[in-house]
C-alpha positions, -999 to +999 in steps of 0.1 A: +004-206-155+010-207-193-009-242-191-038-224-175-046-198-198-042-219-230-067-242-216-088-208-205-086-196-241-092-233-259-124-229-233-135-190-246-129-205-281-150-236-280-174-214-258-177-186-288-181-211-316-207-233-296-230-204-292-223-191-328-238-223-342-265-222-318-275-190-326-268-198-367-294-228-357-321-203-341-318-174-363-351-172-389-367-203-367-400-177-370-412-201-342-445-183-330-442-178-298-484-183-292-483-215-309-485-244-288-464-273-301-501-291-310-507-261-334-478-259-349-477-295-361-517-284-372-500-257-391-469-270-405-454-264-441-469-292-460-445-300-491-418-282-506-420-250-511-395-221-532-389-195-508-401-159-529-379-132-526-392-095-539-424-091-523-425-078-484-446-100-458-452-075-429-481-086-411-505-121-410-539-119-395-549-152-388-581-166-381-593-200-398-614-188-428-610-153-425-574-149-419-556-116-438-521-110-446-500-074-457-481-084-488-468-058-502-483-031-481-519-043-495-543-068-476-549-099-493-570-128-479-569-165-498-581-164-534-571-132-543-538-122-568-507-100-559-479-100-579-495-128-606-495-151-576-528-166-561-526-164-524-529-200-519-533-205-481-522-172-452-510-197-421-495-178-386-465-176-398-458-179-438-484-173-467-483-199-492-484-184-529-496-202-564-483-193-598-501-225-610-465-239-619-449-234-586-460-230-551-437-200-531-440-192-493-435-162-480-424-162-443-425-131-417-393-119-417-400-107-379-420-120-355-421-096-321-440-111-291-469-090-277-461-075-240-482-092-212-497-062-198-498-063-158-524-041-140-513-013-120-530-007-081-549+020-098-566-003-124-577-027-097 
């Protein structure tokens, strides 16, 4: 009996500690969920960059050559400054920033996947 329940608990353990790293592994991925695996190589962080802490990235609008982003609580689009930074380059997920001695990316610190709406009887 006392050899069961050890080997129960060693189980529970390794369990808890196998999930805990998988989750440590998952946590911040900021995966988009629309993305296909094609885009995201298309859009993938190209180079080192410093991760910028102190300014707020709430919100990307993307659309190639028109995309928008919420740094800040202001809408920027490429080009323009915030912070003494250039906006560099707004991707789906991260905005690339230019101080013109260092590049910083700012990632979404949430991204929540839109709701597939169905159609009720009565829409039909």
């Amino acid at each position: 009996m006392i050899m069961k329940l050890s080997s129960f608990f060693f189980l529970l353990v390794f369990l808890f500690f196998f999930c805990l790293e998988a989750t440590a592994q998952n946590k911040g991925s900021g995966l988009n969920p629309f993305l296909t695996q094609k885009e995201r190589e298309i859009f993938k962080d190209e180079g080192d960059y410093t991760e910028l802490v102190g300014l707020e990235l709430t919100a990307i609008f993307y659309y190639p050559g028109n995309s928008k982003a919420i740094i800040e609580g202001r809408v920027v689009k490429e080009g323009e400054v915030i912070a003494g930074k250039k906006v560099f380059k707004i991707m789906p997920e991260a905005v690339i920033l230019d101080d013109s001695y260092h590049k910083f990316i700012l990632r979404l610190s949430k991204i929540i996947p839109l709701k597939k709406e169905t159609k009720s009887k009565k829409d039909e």
